[in-house]
C-alpha positions as CSV (number, residue, x, y, z in Angstrom):
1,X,117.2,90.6,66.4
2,X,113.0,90.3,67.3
3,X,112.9,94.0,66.3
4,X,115.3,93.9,62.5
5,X,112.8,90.6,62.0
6,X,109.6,92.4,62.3
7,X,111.1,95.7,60.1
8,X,112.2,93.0,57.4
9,X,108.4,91.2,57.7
10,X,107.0,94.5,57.4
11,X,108.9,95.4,54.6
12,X,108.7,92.0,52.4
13,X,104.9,91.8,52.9
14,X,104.9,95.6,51.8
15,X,107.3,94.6,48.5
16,X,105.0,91.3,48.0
17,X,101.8,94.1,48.0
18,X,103.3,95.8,45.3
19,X,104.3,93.1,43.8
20,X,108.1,93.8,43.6
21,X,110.6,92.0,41.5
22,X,114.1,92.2,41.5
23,X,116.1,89.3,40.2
24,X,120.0,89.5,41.1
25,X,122.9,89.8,38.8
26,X,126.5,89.7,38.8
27,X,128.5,92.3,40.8
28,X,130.1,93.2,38.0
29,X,127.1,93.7,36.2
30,X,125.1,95.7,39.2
31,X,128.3,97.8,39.0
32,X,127.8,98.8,35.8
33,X,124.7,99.1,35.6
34,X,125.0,101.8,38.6
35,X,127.7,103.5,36.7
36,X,125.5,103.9,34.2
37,X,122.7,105.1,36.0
38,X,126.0,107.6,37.9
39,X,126.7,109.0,34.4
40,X,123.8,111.3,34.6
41,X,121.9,113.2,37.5
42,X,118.7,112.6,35.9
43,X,119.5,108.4,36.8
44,X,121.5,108.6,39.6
45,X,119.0,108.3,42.7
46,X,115.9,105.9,43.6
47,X,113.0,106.5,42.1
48,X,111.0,102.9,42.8
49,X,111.2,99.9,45.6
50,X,113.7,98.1,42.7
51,X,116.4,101.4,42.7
52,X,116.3,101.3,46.1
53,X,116.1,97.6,47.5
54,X,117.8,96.5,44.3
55,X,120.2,98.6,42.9
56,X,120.6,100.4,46.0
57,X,120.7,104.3,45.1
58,X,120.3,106.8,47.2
59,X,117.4,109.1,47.3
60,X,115.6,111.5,49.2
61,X,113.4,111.3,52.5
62,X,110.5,111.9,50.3
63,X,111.6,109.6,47.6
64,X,112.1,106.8,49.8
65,X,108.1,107.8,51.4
66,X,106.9,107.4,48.1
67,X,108.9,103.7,47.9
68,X,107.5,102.3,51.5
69,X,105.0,103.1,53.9
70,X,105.7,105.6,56.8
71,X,105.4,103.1,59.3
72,X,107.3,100.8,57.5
73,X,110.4,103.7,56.7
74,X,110.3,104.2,60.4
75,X,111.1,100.9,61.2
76,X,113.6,100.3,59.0
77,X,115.6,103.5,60.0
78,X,115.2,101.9,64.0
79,X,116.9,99.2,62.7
80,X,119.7,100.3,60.8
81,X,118.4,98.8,57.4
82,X,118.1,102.3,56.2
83,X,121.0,104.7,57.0
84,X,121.0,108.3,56.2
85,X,124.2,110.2,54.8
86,X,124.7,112.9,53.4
87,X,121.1,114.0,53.4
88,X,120.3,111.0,51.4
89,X,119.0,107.7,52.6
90,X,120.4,104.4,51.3
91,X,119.3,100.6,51.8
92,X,122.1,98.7,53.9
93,X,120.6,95.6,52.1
94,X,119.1,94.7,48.9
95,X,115.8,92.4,48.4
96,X,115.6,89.9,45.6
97,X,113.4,87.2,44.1
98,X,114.1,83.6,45.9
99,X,113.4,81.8,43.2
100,X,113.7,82.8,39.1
101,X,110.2,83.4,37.8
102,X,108.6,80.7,36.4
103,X,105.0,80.9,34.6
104,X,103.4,78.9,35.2
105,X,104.2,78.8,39.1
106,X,104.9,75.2,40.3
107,X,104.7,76.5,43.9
108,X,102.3,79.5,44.4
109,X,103.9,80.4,47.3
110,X,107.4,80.9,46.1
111,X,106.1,83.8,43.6
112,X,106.3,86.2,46.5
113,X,109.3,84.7,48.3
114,X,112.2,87.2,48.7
115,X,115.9,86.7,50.3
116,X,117.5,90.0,52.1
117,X,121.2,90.1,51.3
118,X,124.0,92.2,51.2
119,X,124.0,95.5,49.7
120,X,126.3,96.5,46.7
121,X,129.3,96.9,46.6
122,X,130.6,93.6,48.8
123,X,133.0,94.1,51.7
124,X,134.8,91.2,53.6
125,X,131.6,90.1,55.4
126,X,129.3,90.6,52.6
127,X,126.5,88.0,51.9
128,X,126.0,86.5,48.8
129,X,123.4,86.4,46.6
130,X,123.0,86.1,43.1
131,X,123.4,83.8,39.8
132,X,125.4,81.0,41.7
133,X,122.7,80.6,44.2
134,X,119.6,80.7,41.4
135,X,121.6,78.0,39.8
136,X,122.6,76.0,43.0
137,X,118.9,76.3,44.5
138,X,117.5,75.0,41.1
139,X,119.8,72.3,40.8
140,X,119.3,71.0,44.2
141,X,115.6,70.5,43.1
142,X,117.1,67.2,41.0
143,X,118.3,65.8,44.8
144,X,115.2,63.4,45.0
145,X,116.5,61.2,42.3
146,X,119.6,60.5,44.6
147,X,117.4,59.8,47.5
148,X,116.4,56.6,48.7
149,X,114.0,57.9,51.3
150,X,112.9,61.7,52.6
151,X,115.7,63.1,54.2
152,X,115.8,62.9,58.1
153,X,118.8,65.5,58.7
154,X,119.8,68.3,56.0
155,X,123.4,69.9,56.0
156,X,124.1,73.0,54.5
157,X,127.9,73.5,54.7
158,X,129.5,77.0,53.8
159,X,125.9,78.0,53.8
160,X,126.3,81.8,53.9
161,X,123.2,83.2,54.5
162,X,121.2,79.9,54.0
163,X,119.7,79.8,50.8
164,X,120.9,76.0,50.2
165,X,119.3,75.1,53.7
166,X,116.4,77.5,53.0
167,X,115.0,75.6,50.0
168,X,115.9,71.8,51.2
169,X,113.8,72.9,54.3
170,X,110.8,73.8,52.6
171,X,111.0,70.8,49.9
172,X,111.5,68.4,53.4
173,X,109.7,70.4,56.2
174,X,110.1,67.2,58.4
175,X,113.7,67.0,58.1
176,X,116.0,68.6,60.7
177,X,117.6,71.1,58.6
178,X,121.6,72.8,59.7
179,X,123.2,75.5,58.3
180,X,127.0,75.9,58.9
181,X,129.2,79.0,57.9
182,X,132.1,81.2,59.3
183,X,130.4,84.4,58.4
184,X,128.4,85.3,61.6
185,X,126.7,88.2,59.6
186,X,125.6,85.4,57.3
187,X,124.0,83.5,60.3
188,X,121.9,86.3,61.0
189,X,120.4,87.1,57.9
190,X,120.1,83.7,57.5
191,X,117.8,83.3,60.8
192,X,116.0,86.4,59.0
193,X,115.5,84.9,55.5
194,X,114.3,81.5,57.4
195,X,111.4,83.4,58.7
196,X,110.8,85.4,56.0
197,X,109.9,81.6,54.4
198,X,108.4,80.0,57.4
199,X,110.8,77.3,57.6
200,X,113.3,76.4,60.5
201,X,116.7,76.1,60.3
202,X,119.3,76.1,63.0
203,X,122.5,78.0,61.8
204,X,125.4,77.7,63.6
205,X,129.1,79.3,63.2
206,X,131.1,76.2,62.3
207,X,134.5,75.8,60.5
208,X,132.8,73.3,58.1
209,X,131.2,70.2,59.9
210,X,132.6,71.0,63.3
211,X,129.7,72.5,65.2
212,X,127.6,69.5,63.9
213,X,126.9,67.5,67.3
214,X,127.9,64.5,67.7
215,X,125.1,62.6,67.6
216,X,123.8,63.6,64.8
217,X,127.1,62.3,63.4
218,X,127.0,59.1,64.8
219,X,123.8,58.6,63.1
220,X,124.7,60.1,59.7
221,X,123.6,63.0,57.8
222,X,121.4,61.8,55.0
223,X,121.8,65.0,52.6
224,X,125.1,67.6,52.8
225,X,124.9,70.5,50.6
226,X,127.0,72.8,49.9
227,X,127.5,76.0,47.2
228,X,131.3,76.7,49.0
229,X,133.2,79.6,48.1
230,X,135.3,78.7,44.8
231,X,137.7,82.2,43.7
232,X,140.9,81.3,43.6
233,X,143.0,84.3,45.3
234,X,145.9,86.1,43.6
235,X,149.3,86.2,46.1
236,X,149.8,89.7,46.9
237,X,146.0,90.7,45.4
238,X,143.1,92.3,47.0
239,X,141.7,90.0,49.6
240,X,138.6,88.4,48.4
241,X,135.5,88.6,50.6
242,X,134.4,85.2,52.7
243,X,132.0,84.3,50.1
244,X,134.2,84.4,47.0
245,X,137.7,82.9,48.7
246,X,137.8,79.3,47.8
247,X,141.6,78.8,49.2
248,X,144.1,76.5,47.4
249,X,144.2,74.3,45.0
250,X,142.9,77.2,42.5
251,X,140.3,78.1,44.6
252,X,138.8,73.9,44.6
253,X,140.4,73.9,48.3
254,X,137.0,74.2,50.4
255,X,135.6,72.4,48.1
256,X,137.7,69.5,48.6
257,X,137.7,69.4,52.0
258,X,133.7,69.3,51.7
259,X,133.6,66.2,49.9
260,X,136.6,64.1,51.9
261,X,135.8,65.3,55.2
262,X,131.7,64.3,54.4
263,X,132.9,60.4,54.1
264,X,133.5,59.5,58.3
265,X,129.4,61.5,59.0
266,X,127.1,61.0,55.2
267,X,124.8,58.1,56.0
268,X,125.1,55.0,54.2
269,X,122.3,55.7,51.9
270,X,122.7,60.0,52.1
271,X,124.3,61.9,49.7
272,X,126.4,65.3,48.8
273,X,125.4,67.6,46.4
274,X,128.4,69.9,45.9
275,X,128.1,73.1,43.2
276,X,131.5,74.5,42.7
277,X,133.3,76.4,40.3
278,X,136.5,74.8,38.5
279,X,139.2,76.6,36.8
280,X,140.0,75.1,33.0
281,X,143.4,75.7,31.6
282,X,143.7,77.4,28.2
283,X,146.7,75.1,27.5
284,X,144.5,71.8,28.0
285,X,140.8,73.4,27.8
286,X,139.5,69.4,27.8
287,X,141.2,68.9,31.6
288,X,139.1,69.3,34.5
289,X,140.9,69.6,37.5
290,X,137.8,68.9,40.2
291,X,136.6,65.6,38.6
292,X,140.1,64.1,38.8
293,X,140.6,64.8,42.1
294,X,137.2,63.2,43.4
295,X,138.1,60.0,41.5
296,X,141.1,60.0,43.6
297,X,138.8,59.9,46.5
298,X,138.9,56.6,48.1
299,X,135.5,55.8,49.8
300,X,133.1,57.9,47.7
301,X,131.4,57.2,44.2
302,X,130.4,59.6,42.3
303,X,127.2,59.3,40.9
304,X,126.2,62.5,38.8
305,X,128.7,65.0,37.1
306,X,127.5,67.9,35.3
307,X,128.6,70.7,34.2
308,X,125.8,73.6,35.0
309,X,127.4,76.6,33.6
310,X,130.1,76.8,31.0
311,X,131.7,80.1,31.8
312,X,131.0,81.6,35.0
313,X,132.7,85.0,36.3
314,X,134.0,85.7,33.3
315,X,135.4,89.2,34.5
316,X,138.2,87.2,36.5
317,X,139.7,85.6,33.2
318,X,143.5,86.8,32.0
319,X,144.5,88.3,35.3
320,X,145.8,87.1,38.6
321,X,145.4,83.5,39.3
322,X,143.1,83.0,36.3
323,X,146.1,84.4,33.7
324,X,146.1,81.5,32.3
325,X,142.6,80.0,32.3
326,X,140.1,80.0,29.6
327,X,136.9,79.9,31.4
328,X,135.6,78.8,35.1
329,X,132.8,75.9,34.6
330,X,130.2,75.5,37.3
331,X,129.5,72.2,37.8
332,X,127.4,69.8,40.2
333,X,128.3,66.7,41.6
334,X,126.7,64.0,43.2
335,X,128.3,61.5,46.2
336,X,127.6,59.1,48.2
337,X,129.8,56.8,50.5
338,X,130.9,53.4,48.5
339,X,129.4,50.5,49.8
């Protein structure tokens, strides 16, 4: 783990020289724009850090030279972040931008701040990155106005590879910070991403809260966040990956249990910040099924509601368990235990 850490330092700070950029899209729109780049041999392999960390093509021994350092090549071979097949080399992962650009830069720091993730395409244990998590980390920016006080303990629940957790730990560096996730590929590249940022977080492979100890339940977690899996899976379909399966209740099933399961270890002045995706019938395109449910929550008010994007994934509409669905709104909602 000491050794993939130092090939990923070497490599960020080798991107951040350059001054790389890469912000993530869609699968569906990396896969097309690969197919595109495919269509001709001209396009098809690596010619810069972005083909290569971003898009992920293949190239050449000499091609990938030209991209990184020796030294730096070296290491990530030893590691197994490179991989040769073929007689071409290939990126296992693929480095983005932490943050969307801004200009001016708010934060100086977090112009050079990348996130390692997955590479394209996903498989089962794949980790996510990519519009969900610019939008999640940039609404969790608006937490303070919940907040009564700093945060002393941070939850990041279905935290993947820790973005959530990453970005509450650098706005409240005092704050004991958790991230919790099945995916224990997540929880690596989580530790890895942590350090890339200088922050500490503890990750740990939980079924939701369940690896929380119990003291710091007893005395109440003062901020839960959590940007869960929301796809709703299609009986008899292609199993989605961890990141994307949201269970029952058309896919709001993790989400649910989130928010009711919060209520017995939130503190009485902490809050949850859940960003979740909800399915909107095209029979009854005003019903939202998600904000009826958590008024039927006894115990919790809900204090913000708001819908973040309108029409998320479209790709999934008029098939499966979205046949009949007009769009899947992204929203972000705001909790706290009522007094």
């Amino acid at each position: 783990m000491a050794e993939n850490t130092k090939a990923y330092t070497a490599l960020v700070e080798h991107l951040a020289k350059v001054k790389y950029a890469f912000v993530c899209p869609s699968p569906e729109t990396q896969g097309r724009v690969i197919e595109k780049r495919n269509s001709a041999s001209s396009s098809a392999e690596a010619k810069n850090a972005q083909d290569f960390f971003g898009w992920n093509l293949p190239c050449t021994r000499e091609a990938v030279l030209n991209i990184v350092p020796g030294h730096v090549f070296e290491s990530l071979l030893h590691a197994g972040v490179i991989t040769l097949n073929n007689n071409k080399y290939r990126s296992t992962i693929r480095v983005s931008d932490f943050y969307l650009p801004q200009v001016p830069y708010g934060d100086p720091d977090s112009s050079s701040l990348f996130y390692v993730h997955s590479s394209f395409p996903a498989v089962a244990d794949a980790v996510f990155f990519g519009p969900d998590t610019y939008l999640f980390i940039s609404w969790l920016q608006t937490a303070v106005r919940h907040l009564f006080h700093a945060p002393n303990s941070i939850i990041d629940v279905c935290c993947g590879s820790g973005a959530g957790a990453i970005h509450m730990a650098r706005t409240y560096p005092n704050a004991q910070v958790l991230g919790l996730d099945l995916n224990s590929r997540a929880l690596s590249l989580g530790g890895v991403n942590a350090h890339l940022a200088g922050v500490k977080v503890d990750f740990h492979e939980s079924n939701l809260y369940a690896a929380i100890p119990q003291a710091l339940k007893s005395s109440g977690i003062d901020l839960i966040v959590s940007n869960p899996p929301y796809i709703a899976a299609t009986t008899g379909g292609i199993a989605l990956p961890i990141y994307a399966d949201g269970g029952a209740e058309s896919g709001l099933g993790i989400s649910m249990r989130i928010v009711e399961e919060a209520i017995d270890i939130v503190s009485a002045t902490g809050i949850v910040m859940l960003y979740t995706g909800v399915a909107i019938p095209a029979a009854d395109p005003a019903y939202d099924a998600l904000l009826e449910k958590l008024h039927g929550i006894k115990g919790i008010e809900l204090l913000e509601y708001i819908i973040l994007h309108p029409d998320m994934w479209s790709e999934e509409i008029g098939k499966g368990a979205y046949a009949d669905v007009c769009r899947i709104q992204v929203v972000g909602a705001v909790l706290r235990r009522r007094k």
